[in-house]
N, C-alpha and C positions, 0 to 999 in steps of 0.2 A: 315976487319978481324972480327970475329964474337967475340962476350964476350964469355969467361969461362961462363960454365952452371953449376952453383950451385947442387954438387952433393944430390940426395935428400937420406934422411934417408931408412934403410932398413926395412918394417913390420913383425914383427915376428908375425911367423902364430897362435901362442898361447896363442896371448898378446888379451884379452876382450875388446870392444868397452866400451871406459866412458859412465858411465850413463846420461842420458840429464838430464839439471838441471830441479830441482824440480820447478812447477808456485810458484809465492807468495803466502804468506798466506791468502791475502786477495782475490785470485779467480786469473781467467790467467789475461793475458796481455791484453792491447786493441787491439781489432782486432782479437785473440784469440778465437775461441768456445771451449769451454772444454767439453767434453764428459760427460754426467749426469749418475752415475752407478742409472740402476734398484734397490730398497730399497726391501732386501731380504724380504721375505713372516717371519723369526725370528723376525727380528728389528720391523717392523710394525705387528705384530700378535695381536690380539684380546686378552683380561684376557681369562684365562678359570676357570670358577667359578661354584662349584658343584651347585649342583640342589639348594640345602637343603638355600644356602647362598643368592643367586640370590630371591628366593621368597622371604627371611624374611629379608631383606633388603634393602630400596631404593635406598641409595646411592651407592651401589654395581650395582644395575639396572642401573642408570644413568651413574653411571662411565663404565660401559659395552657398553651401547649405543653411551655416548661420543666416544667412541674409535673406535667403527665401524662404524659414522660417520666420524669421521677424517680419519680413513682408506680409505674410499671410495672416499673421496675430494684430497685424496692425488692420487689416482689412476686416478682419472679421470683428472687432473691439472697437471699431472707428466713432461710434457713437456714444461709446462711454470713456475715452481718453480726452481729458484736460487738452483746450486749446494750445498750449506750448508745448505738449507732451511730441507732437509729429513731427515741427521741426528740429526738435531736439534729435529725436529716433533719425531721420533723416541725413541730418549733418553726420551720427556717427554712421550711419551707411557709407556716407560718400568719402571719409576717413581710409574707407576699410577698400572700397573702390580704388580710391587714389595709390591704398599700400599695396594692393594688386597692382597697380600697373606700373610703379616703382621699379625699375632693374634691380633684383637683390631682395625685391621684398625685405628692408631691414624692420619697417613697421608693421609688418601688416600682424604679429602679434597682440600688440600693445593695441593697433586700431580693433580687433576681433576681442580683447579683455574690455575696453572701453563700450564695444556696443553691446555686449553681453549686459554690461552693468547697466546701460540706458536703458536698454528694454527690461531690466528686473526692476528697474524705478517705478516705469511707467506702463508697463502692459500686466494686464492682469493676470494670475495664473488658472490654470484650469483643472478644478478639482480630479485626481488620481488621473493625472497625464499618462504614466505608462499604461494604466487599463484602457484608458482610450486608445493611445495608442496602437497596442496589441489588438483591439477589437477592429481597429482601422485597417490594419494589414487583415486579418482575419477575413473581412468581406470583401475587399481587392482579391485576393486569393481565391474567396469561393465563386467570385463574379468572374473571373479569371477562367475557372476551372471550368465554371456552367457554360461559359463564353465555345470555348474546347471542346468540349463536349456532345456542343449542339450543334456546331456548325462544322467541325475539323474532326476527332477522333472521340469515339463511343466505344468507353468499353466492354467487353462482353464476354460470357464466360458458354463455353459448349456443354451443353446440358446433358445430350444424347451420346448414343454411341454412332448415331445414322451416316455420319461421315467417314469415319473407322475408313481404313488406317491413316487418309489425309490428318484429320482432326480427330483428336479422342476427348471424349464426354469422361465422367468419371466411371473406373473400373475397381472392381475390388477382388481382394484372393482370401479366401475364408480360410485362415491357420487351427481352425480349433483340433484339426486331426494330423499339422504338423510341428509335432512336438521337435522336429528338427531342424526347424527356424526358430531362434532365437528372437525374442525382443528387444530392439537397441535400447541404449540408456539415455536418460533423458535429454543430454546436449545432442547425441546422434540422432535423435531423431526430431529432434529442435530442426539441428541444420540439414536434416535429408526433405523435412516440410518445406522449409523457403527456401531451397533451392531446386530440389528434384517435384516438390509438391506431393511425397508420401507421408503417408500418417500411417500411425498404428495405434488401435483403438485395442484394449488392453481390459476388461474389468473383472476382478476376482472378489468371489463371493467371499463378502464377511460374515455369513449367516448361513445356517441352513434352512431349505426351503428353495421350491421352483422362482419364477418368472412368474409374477401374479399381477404386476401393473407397470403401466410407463408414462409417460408424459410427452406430450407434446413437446419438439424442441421449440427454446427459446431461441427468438432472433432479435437481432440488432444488427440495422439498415439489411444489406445482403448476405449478412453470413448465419451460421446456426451456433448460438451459444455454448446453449447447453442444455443436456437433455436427460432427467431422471429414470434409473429403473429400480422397481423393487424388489428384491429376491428376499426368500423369506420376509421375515420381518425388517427388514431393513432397506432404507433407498441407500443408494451405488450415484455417482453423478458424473458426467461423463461429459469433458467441456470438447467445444467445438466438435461436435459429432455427423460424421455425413447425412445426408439425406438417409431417408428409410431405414435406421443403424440395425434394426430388426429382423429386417427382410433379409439386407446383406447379411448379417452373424450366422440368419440362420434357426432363429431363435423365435418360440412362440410363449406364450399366456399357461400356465398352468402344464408346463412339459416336469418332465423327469426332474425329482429336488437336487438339489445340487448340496452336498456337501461345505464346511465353512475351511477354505482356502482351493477350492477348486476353480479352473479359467473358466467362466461364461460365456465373455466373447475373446477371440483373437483375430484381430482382424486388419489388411494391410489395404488401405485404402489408396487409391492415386488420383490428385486431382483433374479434371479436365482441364482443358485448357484454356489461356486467357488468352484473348487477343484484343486489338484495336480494331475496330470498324473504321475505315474511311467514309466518312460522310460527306466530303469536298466533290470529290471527281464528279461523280453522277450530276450534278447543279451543272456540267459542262459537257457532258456526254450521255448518250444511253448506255446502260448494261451491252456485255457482250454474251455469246456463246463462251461458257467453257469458265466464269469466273463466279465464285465463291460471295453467294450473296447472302444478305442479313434482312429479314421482311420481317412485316408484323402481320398476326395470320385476321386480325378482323377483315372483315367481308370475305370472310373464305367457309365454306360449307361450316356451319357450328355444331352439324352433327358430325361431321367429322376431326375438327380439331378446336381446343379453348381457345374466345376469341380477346385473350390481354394476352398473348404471351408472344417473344421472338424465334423465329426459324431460321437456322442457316442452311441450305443449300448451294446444289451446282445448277449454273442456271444452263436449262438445256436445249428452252425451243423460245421462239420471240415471236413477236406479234405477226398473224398471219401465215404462221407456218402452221404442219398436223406435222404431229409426233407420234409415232408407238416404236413398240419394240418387239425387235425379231430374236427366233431362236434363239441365234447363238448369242445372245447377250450385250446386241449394240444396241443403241438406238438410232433410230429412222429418220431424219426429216427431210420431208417434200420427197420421200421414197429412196433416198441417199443414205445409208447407214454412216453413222461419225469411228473415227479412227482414231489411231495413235499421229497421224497428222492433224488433227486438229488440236488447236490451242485451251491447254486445259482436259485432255482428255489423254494425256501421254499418260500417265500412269496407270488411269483406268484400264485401259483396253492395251497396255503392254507390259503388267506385271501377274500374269496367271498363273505361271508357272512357278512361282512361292507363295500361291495360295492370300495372297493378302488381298488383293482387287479381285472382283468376280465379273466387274462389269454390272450390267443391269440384266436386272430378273422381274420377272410381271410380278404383278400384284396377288396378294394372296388373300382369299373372303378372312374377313373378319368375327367381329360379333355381330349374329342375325338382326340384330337391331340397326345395325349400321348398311349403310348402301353398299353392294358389292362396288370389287376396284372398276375404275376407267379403264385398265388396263391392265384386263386380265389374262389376257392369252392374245397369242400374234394376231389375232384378226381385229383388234379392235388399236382406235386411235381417237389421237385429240385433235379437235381444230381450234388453234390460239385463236380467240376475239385481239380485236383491236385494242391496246393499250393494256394486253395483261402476255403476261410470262407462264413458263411450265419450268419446274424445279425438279430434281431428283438428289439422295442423299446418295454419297459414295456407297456407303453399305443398304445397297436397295433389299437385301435380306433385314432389314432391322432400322426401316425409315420411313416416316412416313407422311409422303408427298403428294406430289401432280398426279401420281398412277390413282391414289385412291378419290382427290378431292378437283383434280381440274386445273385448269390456270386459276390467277390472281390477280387483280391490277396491278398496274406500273406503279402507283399512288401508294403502294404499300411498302418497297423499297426503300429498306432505311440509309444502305450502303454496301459496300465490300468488303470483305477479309482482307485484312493488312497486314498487321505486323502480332505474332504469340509474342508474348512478354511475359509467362508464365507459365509453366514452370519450366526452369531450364531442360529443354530433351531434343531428340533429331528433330524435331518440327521448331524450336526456339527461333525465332525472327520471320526471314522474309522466304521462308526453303518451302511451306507449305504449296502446295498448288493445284 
């Protein structure tokens, strides 16, 4: 016979389920996760502090910054701080709030000790903070720089002498046969390199014996380290060394031996010049006649010039015009010779009688391998295509441009000449033109 079954109680349908009991106070149970509430964007909020207090006050600076450092260690740790840990951080935020906005700030000390010590309780540290640190600023910086760079100012340095006398490339004066120029001492010519941009390349034989071997300079990013030579039996090492340091001295491979304390080289080098490219304008205008531009020569004849490298020139003719050049040394377009009234050509065509400007001169044949010039005698001319430029360097004796290779595309301009920033000389800033 079966037991009686315990009748069971009836549920009234409008009776509320008990609420579950509350966890302890000191956090759940073992075994337990408790849920971490998000800390709303009021609780953790930053002071807001007018302009006017923020400047004329440090510790209002500091307690500002405290707090959105803490805000951010809390946002980024949010998953591994103890449930109590936030509003604890929180109330001393809002301490440190309140002692900000006190007349007098007499707390806000005591509030900015206190939440320091909260957040050393409970936020975690971050293995070698300042190397982090320092690496953080580091790529703000370089992201900063490339930022600059790409879109605003490029800098660039003039290779050539094709510009000569607007812009000078690097020049050098070979001393080895003036014994009546002295070599400055090493602070003089410390500070005649960063600020005038002269060097003096200096090397005396410790050996006897010729020039019998050299070495490639060494580089790091854009400059030349350094670069070995051997005389007699001995290497010579020769830091930050110009280009070609051989060709300029003067000096070849197995010449005349040299005695041990005799000069080798003496040599007064002077840098070319640095300038900014503007790369903003042009995004807003086209190029004009008469301004100093910076292109890259790919898609331009590669038998006539390397196609990774940058050219500066004057830009002389634009799309849809013919260009050549007469006799006397102007250039021509649409049958119009340009003048000392046009923009960008005042110096050209009105400084001849000091010999520094010659104006334009034709094209001179080359090497038989290469094409003769576009523009080699008055009868011949260019016709611009559509969406390309014709260039010419100030020194058309010692440049080499549109006379030999044609126009370029538009597409290849990188920017304009802006501002030299090195080395200090008459051309230093914005005088070049």
């Amino acid at each position: 016979m079966n037991p009686p079954r315990r009748p069971q109680p009836r549920r009234d349908p409008n009776r509320k389920p008990a609420p579950a009991p509350a966890p302890p106070a000191d956090g759940p149970a073992p075994g337990q996760n408790a849920p971490q509430a998000a800390p709303s964007a009021a609780a953790l909020r930053c002071p807001r502090v007018c302009s006017a207090a923020w400047f004329l006050s440090r510790t209002v600076r500091q307690a500002t910054q405290m707090c959105k450092h803490v805000r951010k260690l809390v946002h980024a740790q949010r998953d591994l701080l103890p449930p109590r840990s936030i509003p604890s951080i929180a109330d001393a935020m809002a301490r440190v709030r309140e002692a900000i906005a006190t007349p007098g700030r007499p707390g806000l000390p005591d509030a900015m000790t206190a939440l320091e010590e909260t957040a050393n309780r409970w936020l975690k540290p971050y293995p070698h903070a300042g190397l982090r640190e320092n690496i953080e600023v580091l790529l703000v910086a370089l992201a900063v720089a490339m930022g600059i760079r790409t879109f605003f100012l490029q800098p660039f340095k003039i290779p050539t002498g094709s510009m000569q006398p607007t812009l000078y490339g690097i020049t050098h004066e070979n001393l080895a046969d003036r014994t009546d120029v002295p070599i400055p001492n090493p602070l003089a010519r410390f500070l005649r390199f960063w600020i005038h941009g002269v060097r003096y390349v200096h090397v005396v034989a410790r050996a006897d014996g010729p020039v019998t071997d050299a070495t490639e300079a060494t580089r790091f990013l854009l400059f030349n380290l350094k670069q070995s030579i051997r005389i007699g039996n001995k290497w010579h090492t020769v830091w930050f060394p110009p280009e070609n340091l051989l060709a300029r001295a003067g000096i070849g491979f197995r010449t005349a031996p040299y005695r041990k304390g005799d000069d080798v080289i003496r040599l007064r080098v002077v840098s070319g010049d640095h300038l900014f490219v503007d790369r903003l304008t042009y995004n807003f205008r086209h190029p004009r006649r008469g301004e100093i531009v910076v292109f890259q020569t790919a898609g331009i004849d590669p038998r006539q010039v390397p196609q990774n490298q940058y050219y500066i020139k004057r830009l002389v003719g634009l799309p849809g015009e013919t260009v050549s050049i007469s006799t006397n040394h102007h250039v021509v377009v649409n049958g119009r010779p340009l003048g000392v009234s046009d923009p960008g050509f005042e110096n050209l065509y009105g400084h001849w009688n000091d010999q520094r400007y010659v104006g334009h001169v034709h094209g001179r044949p080359q090497d038989p391998t290469k094409p003769p010039p576009l523009l080699e005698h008055a009868g011949q001319s260019i016709r611009i295509r559509p969406g390309h430029y014709v260039v010419m360097g100030d020194n058309t004796r010692n440049s080499l441009d549109s006379r030999y290779w044609g126009d370029f595309p538009q597409a290849s301009v990188i920017g304009r000449s802006h501002f030299v920033y090195w080395p200090i000389s008459e051309r230093f800033g914005w005088g070049h033109r």
